[in-house]
KOLBAFI-109762 format. One record per residue: x, y, z of N, C-alpha, C, O in turn. Coordinates in steps of 0.001 Angstrom, whole numbers, plus 500000, padded with zeros to 6 digits. Layout:
XYZXYZXYZXYZ ...
END
This chain:
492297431845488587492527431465489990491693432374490878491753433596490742 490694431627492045489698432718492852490599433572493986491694433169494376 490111434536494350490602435115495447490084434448496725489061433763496741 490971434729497967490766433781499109490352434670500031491081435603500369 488893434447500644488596434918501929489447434974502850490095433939503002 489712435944503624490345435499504515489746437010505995489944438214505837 489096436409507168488041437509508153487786438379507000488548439248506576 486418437994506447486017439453505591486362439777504546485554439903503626 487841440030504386488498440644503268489083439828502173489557438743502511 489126440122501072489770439570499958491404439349499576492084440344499323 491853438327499554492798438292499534493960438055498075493343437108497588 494747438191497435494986438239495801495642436453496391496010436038497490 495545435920495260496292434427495221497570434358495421497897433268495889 498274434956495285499734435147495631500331435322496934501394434878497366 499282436195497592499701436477499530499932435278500127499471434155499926 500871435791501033500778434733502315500692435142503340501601435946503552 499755434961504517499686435366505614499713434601506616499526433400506417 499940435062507900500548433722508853499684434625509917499441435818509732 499217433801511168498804434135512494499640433907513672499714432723514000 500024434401514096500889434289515476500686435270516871501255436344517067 499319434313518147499834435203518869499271437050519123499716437957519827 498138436955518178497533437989517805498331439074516945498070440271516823 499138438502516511500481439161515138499856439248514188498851438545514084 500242440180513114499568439608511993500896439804510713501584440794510467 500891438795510244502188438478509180502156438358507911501564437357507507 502681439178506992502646439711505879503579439140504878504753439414505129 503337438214503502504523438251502622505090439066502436504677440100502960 506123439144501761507236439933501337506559440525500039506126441656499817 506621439088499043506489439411497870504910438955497728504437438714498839 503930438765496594502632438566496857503241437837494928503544438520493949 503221436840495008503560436199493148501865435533493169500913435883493865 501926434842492494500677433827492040501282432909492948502279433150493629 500478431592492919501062430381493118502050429612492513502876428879493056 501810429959490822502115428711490259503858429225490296504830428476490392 503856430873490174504892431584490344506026430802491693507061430152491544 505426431133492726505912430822493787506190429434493894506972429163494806 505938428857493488506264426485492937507426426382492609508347425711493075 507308427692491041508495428009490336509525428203490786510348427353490446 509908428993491454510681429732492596511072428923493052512251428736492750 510436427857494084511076427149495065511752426113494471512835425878495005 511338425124493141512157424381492271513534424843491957514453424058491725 513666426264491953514496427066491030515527427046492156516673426619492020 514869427690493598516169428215494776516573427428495625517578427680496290 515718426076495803515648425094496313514600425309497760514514424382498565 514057426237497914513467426191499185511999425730498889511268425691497899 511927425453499999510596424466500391509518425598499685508924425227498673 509264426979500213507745427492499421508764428969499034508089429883498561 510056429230499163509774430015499237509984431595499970510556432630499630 509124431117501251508740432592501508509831433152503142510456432580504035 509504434588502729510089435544503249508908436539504393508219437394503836 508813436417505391507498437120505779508662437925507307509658437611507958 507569439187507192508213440117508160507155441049508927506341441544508146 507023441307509904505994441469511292505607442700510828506454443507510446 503816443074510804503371444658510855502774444683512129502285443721512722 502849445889512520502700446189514003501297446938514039500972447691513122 500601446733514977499388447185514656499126448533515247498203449245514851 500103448937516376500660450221516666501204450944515859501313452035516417 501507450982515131502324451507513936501586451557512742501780450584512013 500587452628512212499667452140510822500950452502509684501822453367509753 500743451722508886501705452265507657501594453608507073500512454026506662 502521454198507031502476455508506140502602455658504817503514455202504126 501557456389504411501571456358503041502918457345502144503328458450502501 503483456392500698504723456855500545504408458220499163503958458064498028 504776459248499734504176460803498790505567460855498128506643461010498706 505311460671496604506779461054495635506293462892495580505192463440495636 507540463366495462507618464574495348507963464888493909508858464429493199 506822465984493605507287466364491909507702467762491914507222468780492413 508694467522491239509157469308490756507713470246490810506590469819490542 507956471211491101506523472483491018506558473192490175507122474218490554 506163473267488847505949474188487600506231475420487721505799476146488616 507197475847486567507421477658487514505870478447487261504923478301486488 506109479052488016504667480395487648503829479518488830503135480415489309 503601478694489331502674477772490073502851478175491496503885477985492136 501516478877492054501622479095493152500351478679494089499294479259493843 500370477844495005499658477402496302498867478441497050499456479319497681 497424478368496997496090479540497713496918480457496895497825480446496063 496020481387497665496071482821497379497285483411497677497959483106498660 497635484397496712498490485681496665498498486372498611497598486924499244 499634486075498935500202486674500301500286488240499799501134488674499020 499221488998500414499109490209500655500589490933501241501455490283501826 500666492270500979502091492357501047501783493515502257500704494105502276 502858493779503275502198495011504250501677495904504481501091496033505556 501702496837503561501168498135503312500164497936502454499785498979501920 499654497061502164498219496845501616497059496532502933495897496897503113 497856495817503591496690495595504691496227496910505526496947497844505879 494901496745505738494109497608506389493878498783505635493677499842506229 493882498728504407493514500063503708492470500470503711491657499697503206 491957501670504177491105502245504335490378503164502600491016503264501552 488873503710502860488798504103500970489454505150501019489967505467499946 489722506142502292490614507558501854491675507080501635492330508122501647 492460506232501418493902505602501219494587504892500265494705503695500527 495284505438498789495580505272497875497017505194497717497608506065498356 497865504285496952499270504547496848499555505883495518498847506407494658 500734505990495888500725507380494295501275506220493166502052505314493466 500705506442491803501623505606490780502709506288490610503702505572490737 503076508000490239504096508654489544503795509896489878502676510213490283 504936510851489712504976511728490072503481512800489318502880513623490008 503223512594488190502137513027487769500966512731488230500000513236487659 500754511873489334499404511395489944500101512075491455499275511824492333 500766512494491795501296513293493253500604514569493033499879515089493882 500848515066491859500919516710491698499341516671491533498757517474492261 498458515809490630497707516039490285496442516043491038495369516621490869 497270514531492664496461514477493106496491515482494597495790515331495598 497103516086494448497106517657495615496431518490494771495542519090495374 496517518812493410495944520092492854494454520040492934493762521048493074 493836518424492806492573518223492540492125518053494031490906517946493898 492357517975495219492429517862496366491244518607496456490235517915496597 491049520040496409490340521287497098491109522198498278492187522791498251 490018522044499403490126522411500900490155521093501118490843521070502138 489925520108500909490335518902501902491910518771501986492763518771501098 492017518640503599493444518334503874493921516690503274493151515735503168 495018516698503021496011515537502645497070515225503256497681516055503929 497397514182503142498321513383504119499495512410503249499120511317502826 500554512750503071501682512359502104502599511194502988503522511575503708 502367510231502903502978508836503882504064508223502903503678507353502123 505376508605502887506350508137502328507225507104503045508204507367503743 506867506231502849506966504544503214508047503697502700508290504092501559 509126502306503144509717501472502113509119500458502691508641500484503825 509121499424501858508968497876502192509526497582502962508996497036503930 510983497824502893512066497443503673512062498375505301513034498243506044 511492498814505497511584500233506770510987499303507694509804499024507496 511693498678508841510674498498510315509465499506510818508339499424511309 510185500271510488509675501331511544508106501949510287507029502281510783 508254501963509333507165501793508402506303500599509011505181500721509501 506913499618508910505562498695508880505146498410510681504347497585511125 505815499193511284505274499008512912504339500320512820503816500523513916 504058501045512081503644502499511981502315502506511526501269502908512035 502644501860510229501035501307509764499746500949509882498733501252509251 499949500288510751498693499641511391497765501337511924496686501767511516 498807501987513030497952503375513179497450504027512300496274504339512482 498223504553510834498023505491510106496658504948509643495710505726509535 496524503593509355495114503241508915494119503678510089493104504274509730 494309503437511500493217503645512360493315505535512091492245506111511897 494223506112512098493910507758511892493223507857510731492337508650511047 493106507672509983492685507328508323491109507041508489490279507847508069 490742505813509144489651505175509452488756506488510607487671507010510355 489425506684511564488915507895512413488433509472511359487696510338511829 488828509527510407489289511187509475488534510730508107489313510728507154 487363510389507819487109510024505912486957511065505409486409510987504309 487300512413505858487190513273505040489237513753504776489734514450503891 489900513052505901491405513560505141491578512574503892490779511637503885 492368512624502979492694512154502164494569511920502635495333512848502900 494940510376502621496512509401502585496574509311501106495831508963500189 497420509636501216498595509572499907499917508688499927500926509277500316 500028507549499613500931506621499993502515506688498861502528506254497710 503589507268499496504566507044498180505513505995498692506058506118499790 505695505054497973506313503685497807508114504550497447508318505194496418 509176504338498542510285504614498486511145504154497564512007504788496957 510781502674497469511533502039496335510869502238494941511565501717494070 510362502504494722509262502811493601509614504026492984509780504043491764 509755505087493689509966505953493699511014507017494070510766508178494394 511904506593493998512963506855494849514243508050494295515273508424494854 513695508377493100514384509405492002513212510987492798513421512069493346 512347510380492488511166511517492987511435511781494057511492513011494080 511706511296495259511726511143496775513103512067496918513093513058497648 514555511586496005515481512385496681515141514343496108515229515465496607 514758513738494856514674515558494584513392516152495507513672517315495797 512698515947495806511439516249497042512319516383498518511677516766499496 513881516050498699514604516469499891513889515324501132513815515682502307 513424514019500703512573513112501789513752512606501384514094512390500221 514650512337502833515610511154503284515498510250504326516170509223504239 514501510483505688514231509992506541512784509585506303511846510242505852 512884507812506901511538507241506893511029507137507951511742507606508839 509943506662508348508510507236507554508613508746507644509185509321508570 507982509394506552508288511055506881506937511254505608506716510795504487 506193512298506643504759513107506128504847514180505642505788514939505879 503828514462504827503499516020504184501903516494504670500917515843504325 501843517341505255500136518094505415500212519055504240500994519957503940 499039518499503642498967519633502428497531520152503001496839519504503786 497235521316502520495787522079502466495415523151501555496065524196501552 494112522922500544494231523863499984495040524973499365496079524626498804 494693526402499380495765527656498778496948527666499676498087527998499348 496502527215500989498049527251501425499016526380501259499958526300502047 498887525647500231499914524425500022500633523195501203500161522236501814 501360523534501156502437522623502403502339523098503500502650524281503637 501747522119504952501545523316505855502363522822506888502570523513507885 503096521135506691504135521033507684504801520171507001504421520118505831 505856519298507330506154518260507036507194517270508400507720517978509258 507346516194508471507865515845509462508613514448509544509261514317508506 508753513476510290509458512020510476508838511442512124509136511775513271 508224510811511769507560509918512775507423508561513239506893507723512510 507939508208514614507609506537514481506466506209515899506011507066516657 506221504808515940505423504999517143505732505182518318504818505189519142 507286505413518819507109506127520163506961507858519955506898508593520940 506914508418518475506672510039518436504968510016517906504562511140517608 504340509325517814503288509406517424502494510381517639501602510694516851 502760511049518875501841512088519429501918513647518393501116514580518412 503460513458517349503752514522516777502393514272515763501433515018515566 502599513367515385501348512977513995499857513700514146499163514374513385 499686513121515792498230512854515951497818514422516203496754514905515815 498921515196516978498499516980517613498475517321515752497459517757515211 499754517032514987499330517595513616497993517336513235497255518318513315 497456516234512825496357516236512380494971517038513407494137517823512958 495038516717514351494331517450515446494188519414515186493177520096515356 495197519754514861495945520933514046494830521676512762494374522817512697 494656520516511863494699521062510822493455520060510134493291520024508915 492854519489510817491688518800510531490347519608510370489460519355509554 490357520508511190489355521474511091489084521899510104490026522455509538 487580521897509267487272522480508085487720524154507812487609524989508710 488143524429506687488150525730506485487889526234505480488577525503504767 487389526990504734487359527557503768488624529005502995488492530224503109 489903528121502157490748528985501589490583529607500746489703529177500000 491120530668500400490664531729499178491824531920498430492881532484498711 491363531241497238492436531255496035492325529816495123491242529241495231 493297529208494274492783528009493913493994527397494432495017528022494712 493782525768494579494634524626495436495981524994495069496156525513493967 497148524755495999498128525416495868499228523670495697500144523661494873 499031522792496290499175521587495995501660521914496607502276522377497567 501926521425495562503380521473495445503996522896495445503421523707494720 504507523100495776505050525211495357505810524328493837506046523200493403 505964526021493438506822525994492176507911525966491873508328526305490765 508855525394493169510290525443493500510647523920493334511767523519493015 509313522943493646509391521574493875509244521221492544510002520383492056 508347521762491873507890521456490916508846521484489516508888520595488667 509734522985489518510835523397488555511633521767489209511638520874488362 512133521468490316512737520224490492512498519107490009513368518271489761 511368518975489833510622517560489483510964517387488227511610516385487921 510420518779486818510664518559485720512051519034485057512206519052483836 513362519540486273514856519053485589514616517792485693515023517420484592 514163516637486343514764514957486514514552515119485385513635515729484836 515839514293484766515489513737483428515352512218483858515232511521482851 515334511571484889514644510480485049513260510275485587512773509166485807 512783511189485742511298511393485741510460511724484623511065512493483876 508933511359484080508205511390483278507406512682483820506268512733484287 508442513813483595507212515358483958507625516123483521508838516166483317 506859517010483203507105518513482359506366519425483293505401518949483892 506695520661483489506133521944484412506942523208483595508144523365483383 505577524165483173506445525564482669506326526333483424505154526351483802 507105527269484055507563528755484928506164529617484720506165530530483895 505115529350485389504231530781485356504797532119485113505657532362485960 504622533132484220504630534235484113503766534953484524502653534691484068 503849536204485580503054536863486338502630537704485182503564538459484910 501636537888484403500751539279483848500486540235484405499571540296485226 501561541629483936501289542769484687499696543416483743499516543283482532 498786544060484670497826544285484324498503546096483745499395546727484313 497723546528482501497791547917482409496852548565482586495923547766482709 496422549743482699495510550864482413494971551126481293495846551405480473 493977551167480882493556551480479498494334553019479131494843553578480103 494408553478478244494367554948477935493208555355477600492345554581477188 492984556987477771492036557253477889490612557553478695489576558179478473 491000556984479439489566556563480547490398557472481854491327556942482463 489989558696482132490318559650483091490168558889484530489158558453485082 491635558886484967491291558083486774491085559317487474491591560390487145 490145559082488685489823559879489359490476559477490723490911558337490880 490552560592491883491896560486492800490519559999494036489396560497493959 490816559218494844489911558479495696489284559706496630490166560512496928 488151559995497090487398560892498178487982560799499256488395559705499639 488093561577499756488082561675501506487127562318502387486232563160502325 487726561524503282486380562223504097486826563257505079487719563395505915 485292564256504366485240565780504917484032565556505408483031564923505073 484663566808507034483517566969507760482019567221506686481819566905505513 481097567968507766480281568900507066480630570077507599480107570820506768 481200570882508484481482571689508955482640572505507854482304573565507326 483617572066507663484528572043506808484084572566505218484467573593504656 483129571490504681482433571486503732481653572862503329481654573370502207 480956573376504543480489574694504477481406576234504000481359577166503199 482399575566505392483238577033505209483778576603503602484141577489502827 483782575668503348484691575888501714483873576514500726484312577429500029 482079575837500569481258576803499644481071578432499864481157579330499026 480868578482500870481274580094501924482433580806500999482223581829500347 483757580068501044485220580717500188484689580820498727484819581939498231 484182579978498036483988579862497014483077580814496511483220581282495381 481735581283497598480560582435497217481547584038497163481588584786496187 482237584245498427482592585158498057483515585453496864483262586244495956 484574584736496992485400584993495423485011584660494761485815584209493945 483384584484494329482988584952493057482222585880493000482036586307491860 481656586404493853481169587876493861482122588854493688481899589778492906 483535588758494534484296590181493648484657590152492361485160591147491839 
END
């Protein structure tokens, strides 16, 4: 059976379409013909048909079945999480307490900056955005990022209970402040760094954590660290090797009259 022109378009043998009026009228059902004969013998009606008005204001919408979404299946890209954005290269999170210690000891004289952060903290993630522009302003300080929830065995024995809350480390002098900051105290942050930004040259080797923090760290027995008690080496004296008592200083005047004492009592 051919298909039926109808303006242009092709039509299947089964349609029925009607004109009314600049309407345009649509079967219901679209059968064959011989189908639709059938039908009307069967129901008694003359052809049939059932037709109902499309509006030409109205385009049809197409009908979208919805399928379950595969677990693990996720739409674009991975949503960046807050404290990732704007990271600057001086700006690293800590993995564990062994990358904290290790990474103050290996530090030098460059100052460091200890940003103890939660996901969950407002006042963390309204904070952020600056610490990167101080960060971005400073490529020679080094951010140290510790994740609260992450870390949070480490954090209480380190005595950090208030968030956001910093450490200035520097060189031999170890810890040189520590504090709690949000952005209406910001100015505490910025005079610190202003403080202690200045290059210096310390004498001794990096002093990083004291050894009070450190004996703390390795009681956790829920922490992965070990630290042994330095023993101070008392230095001795050799035996043998005659010490001599330090010089002072004598006039020359002085000096004379003493060889003077010395000439005569040995002439008598």
């Amino acid at each position: 059976m051919a298909a039926v022109c109808l303006k242009g378009g092709f039509v299947s043998p089964g349609a029925r379409f009607q004109s009314k009026k600049g309407g345009v009228y649509c079967s219901l059902f679209a059968p064959s013909m011989v189908e639709m004969k059938d039908a009307s013998h069967k129901s008694g009606f003359s052809e049939g048909r059932l037709v109902f008005p499309v509006r030409r204001d109205r385009p049809l919408k197409p009908f979208v079945v919805a399928s379950p979404v595969p677990k693990g299946f996720t739409i674009g890209p991975k949503s960046m999480r807050w404290w990732e954005h704007g990271l600057k290269p001086n700006m690293r999170e800590i993995e564990s307490t062994q990358d904290l210690v290790d990474s103050l000891r290996n530090a030098g004289d460059k100052l460091v900056v200890v940003d103890f952060f939660s996901p969950s903290c407002p006042g963390c993630k309204t904070l952020h955005p600056k610490i990167c522009q101080f960060a971005e302003a400073n490529p020679d300080v080094l951010f140290l990022q510790v994740n609260y929830e992450k870390h949070k065995s480490m954090c209480y024995t380190l005595h950090v209970h208030v968030l956001p809350f910093f450490w200035f480390f520097r060189g031999a002098q170890g810890r040189l402040c520590g504090f709690s900051c949000t952005t209406q105290t910001i100015k505490k942050f910025r005079d610190a760094l202003a403080k202690h930004t200045p290059e210096r040259c310390s004498l001794g080797p990096t002093k990083g954590l004291d050894e009070s923090a450190l004996l703390a760290l390795a009681a956790n027995k829920e922490l992965n660290f070990s630290y042994t008690k330095k023993e101070e080496v008392e230095t001795e004296v050799p035996t043998g090797i005659p010490s001599f008592a330090p010089l002072s200083a004598v006039s020359p005047v002085a000096a004379m009259e003493k060889e003077e004492k010395e000439l005569v009592s040995t002439e008598r």
